[in-house]
C-alpha positions as CSV (number, residue, x, y, z in Angstrom):
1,X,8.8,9.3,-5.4
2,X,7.0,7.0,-3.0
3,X,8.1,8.5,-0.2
4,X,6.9,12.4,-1.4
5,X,3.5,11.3,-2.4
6,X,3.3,9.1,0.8
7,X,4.2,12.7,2.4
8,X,1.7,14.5,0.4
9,X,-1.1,11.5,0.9
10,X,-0.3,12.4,5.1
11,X,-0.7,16.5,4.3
12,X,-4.0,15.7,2.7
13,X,-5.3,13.7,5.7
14,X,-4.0,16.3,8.1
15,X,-6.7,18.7,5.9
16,X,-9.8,16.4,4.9
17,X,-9.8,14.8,8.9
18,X,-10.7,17.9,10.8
19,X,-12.9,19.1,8.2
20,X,-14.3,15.7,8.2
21,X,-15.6,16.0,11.6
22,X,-16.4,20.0,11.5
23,X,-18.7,18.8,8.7
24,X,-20.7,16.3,11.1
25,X,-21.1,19.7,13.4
26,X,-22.5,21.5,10.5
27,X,-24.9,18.5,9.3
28,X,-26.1,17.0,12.1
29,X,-27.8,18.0,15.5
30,X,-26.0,17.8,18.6
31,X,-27.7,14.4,19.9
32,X,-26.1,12.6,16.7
33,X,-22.7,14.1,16.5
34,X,-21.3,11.0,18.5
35,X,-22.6,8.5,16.7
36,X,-21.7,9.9,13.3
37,X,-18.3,10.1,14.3
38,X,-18.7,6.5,15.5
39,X,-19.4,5.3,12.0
40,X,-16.4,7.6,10.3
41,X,-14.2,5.5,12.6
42,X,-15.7,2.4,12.3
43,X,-15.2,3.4,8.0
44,X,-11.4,3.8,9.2
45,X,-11.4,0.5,10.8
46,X,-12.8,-1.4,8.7
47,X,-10.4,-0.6,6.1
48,X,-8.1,-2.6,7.6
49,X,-10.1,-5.6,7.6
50,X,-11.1,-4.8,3.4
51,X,-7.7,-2.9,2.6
52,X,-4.8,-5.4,3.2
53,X,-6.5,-8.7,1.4
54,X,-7.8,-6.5,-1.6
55,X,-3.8,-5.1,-1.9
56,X,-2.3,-8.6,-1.4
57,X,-4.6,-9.8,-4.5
58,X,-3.7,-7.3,-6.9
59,X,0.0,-7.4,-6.0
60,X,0.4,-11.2,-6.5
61,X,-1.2,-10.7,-9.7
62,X,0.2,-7.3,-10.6
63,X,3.5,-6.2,-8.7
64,X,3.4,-3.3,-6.3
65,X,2.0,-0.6,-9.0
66,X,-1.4,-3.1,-9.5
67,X,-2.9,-2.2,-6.0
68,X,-1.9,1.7,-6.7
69,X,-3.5,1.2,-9.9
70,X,-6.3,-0.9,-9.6
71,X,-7.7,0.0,-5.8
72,X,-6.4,3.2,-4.8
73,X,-6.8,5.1,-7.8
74,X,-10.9,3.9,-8.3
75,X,-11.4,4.3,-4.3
76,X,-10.2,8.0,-4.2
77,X,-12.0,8.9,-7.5
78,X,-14.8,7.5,-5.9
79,X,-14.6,9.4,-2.8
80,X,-14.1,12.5,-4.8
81,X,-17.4,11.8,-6.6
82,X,-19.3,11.0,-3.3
83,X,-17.9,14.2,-1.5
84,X,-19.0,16.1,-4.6
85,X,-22.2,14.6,-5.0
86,X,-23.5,14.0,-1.6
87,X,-22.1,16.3,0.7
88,X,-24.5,19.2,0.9
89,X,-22.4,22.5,0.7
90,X,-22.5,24.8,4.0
91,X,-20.9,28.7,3.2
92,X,-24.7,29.4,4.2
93,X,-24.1,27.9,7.7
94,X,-20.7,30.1,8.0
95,X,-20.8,33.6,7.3
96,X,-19.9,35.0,10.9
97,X,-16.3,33.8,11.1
98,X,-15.6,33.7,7.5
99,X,-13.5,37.0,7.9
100,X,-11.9,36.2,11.3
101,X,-8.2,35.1,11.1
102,X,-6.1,32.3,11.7
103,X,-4.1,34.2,14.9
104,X,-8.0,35.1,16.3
105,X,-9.1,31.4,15.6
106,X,-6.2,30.1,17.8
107,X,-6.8,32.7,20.5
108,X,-10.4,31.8,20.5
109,X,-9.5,28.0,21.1
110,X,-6.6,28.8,23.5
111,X,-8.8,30.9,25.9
112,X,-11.0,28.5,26.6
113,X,-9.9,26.5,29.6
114,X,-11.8,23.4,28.7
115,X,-10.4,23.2,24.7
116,X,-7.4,23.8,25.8
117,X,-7.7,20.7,28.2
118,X,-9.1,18.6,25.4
119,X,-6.0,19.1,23.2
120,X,-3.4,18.1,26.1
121,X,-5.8,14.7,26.9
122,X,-6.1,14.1,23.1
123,X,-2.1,14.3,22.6
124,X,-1.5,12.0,26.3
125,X,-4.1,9.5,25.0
126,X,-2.4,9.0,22.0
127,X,1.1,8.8,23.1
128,X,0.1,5.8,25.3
129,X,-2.3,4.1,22.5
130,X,1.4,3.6,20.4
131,X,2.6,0.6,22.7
132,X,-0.8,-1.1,22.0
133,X,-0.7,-0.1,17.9
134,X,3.4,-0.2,17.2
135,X,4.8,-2.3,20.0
136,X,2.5,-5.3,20.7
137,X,2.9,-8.0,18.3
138,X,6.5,-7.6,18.4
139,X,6.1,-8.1,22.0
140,X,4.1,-11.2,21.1
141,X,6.5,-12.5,18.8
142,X,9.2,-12.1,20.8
143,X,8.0,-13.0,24.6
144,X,5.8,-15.5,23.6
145,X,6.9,-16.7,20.2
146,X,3.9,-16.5,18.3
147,X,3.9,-17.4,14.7
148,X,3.1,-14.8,11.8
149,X,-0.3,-16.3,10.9
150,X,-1.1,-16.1,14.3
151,X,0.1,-12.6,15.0
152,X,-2.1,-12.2,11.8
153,X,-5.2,-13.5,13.6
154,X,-4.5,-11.1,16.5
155,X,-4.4,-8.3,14.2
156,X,-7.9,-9.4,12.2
157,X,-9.3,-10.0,15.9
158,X,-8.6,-6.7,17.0
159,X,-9.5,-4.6,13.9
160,X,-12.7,-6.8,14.7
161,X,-13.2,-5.2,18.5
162,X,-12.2,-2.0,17.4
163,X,-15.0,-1.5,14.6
164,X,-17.5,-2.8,17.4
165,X,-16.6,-0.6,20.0
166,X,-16.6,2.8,17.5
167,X,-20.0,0.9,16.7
168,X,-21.2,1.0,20.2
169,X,-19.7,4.1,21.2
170,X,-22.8,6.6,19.9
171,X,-24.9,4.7,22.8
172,X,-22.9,4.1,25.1
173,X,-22.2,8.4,25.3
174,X,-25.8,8.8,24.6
175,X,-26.3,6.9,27.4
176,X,-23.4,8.2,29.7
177,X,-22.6,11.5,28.3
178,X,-19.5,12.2,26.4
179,X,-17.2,13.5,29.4
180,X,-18.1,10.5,31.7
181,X,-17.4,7.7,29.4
182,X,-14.0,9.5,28.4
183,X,-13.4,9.6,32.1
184,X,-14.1,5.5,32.0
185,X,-12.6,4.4,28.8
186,X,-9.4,6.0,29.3
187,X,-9.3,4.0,33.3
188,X,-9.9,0.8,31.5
189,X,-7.5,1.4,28.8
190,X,-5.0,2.0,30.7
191,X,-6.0,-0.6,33.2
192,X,-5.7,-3.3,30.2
193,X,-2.5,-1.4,28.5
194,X,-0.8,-1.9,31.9
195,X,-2.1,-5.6,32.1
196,X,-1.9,-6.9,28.9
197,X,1.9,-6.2,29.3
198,X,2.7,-7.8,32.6
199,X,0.7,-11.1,32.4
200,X,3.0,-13.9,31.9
201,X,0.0,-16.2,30.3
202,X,-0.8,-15.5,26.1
203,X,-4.3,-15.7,26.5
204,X,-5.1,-13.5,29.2
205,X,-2.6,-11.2,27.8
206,X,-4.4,-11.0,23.9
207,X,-7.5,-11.1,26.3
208,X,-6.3,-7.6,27.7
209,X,-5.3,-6.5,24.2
210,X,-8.9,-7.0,23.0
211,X,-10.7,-5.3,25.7
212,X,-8.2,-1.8,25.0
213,X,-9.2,-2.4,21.5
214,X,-12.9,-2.5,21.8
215,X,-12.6,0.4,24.7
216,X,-9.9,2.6,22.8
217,X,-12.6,4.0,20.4
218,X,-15.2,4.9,23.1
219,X,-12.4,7.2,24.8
220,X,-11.3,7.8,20.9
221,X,-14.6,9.0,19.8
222,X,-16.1,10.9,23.0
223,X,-13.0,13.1,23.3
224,X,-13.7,14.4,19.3
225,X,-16.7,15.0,20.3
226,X,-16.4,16.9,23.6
227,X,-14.2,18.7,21.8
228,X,-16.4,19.2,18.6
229,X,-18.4,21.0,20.8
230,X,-15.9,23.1,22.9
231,X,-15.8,26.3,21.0
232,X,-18.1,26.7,18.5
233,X,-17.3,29.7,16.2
234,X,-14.1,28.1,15.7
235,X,-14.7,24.3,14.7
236,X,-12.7,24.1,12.2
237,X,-9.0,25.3,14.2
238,X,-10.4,23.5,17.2
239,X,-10.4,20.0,15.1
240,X,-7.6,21.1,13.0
241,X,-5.8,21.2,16.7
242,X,-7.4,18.1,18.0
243,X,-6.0,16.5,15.1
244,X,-2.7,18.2,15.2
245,X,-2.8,16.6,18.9
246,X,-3.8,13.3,17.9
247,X,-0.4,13.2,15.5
248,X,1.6,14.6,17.9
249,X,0.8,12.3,20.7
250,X,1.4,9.7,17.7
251,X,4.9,10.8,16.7
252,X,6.2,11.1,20.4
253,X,4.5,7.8,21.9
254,X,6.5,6.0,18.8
255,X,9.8,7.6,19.6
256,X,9.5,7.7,23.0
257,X,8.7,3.7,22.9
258,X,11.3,2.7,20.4
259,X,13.9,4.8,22.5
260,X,12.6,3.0,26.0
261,X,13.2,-0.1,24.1
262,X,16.3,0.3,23.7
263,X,17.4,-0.1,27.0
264,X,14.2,-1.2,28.5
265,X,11.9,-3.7,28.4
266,X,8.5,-4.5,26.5
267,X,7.0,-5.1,29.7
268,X,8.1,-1.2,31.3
269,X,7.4,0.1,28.2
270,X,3.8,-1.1,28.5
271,X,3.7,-0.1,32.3
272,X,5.2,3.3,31.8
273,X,3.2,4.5,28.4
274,X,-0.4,2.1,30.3
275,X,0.3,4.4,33.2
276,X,0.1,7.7,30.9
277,X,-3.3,6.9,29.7
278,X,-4.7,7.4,32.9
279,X,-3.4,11.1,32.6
280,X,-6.8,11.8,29.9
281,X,-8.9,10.3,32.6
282,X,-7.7,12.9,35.4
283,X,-8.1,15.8,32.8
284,X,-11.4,14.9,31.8
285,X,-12.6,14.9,35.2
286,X,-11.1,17.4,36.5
287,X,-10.2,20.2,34.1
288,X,-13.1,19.9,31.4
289,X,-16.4,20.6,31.6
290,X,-19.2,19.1,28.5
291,X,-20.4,22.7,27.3
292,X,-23.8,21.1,26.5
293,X,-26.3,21.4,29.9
294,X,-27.7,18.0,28.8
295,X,-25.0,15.9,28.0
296,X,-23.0,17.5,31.0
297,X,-21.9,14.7,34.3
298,X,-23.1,16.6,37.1
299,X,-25.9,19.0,38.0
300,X,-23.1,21.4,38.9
301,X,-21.7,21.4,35.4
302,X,-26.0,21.4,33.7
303,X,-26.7,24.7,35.9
């Protein structure tokens, strides 16, 4: 029973994400699309650093049903209520695709160059992101012998970076535009993914781990939004995609790394999936183009 509502939990997700950030294109103008997404991440982050203490309390006191019971249950009620109350509705804002179908949506997406860029950077990103996320503290506990309470620390420390660089990230593209610093986040994660790896000293490698946390959201966050903006009469498939990209890059990063590691080792694992991130950087600079004038990288790409 765990195991189907777990699956039904991850259908549910795969529905309210995209709509999630087609929402933010609906509500908000186009100068604070970034930074709202920003805060939704840094929401998702911080979870991590609320989430796991709140669950361990209950379940000492309670068993395993106590968290499901006592913190689940009242947090999705209470999302349920704040979606209800505080979401303004938008059919209003939507009457010109209403009618269009699913077949025309994907065709919409598919025939623009750029989108269809986004979704092949989106999925490469994320397959290389899975060493950092699945792999690393078994690599830490293994090549270096760290203990649990410190691979803990690691963990609390790099939930910590993350939630300030999805902080961050709305100035840093305001400041950049969202195409350039997806060009330079995804060089320095894989720069660090690569690093972090091969360094034979524990510092400098948790050092490297850090800095692809607190740079992952940047490249994270502007790519949603470059391609929140990519084809706008069809938001909603073009983020149901970008999502469906995101998890598929997911699922093949964590299979392709647990099957490398089977013969291979933690440190070519890191090189080889590090060396894939710079694969988003390439596509962003080369095959995409920011379909906003004034958040575009080049006066080439604003005329």
């Amino acid at each position: 029973m765990l195991l189907v509502a777990y699956a039904f939990s991850g259908v549910g997700m795969a529905m309210a994400m995209p709509m999630n950030m087609t929402l933010v294109a609906e509500l908000y103008p186009s100068e604070r699309r970034t930074g709202v997404l920003g805060i939704i991440n840094t929401g998702m982050t911080m979870s991590y650093l609320v989430g796991p203490p709140i669950v361990n309390y209950f379940a000492g006191i309670g068993g395993w049903r106590a968290p499901m019971l006592y913190y689940v249950l009242p947090i999705t009620v209470l999302s349920l209520l704040l979606i209800l109350r505080g979401v303004p509705k938008t059919e209003d804002r939507v009457v010109e695709t209403s009618d269009v179908g699913l077949l025309d949506g994907f065709r919409g997406v598919f025939t623009v160059r750029s989108a269809a860029w986004c979704l092949a950077a989106a999925a490469i990103m994320m397959f290389s992101w899975q060493f950092l996320s699945l792999y690393s503290i078994s690599f830490y506990r293994e090549r270096f012998l760290i203990s649990t309470g410190m691979a803990s620390l690691v963990l609390l420390t790099m939930s910590v970076c993350t939630t300030l660089g999805n902080l961050l990230c709305g100035r840093v593209v305001g400041r950049f535009g969202r195409k350039r610093t997806a060009v330079i986040s995804s060089v320095i994660c894989g720069v660090f993914l690569v690093g972090f790896a091969v360094v034979p000293d524990l510092w400098l490698s948790i050092a490297g781990r850090l800095m692809t946390g607190l740079a992952g959201p940047f490249a994270y966050t502007a790519s949603s939004s470059l391609a929140l903006e990519m084809v706008p009469s069809f938001r909603g498939v073009m983020m149901s995609l970008n999502s469906a990209a995101f998890q598929m890059g997911t699922a093949l990063g964590a299979a392709v790394g647990g099957a490398m590691l089977l013969s291979y080792s933690y440190e070519t694992v890191g090189v080889v999936l590090g060396v894939f991130m710079f694969l988003p950087a390439i596509i962003y600079q080369f095959m995409i183009k920011d379909p906003e004038g004034q958040r575009a990288d080049s006066p080439t790409e604003a005329s």
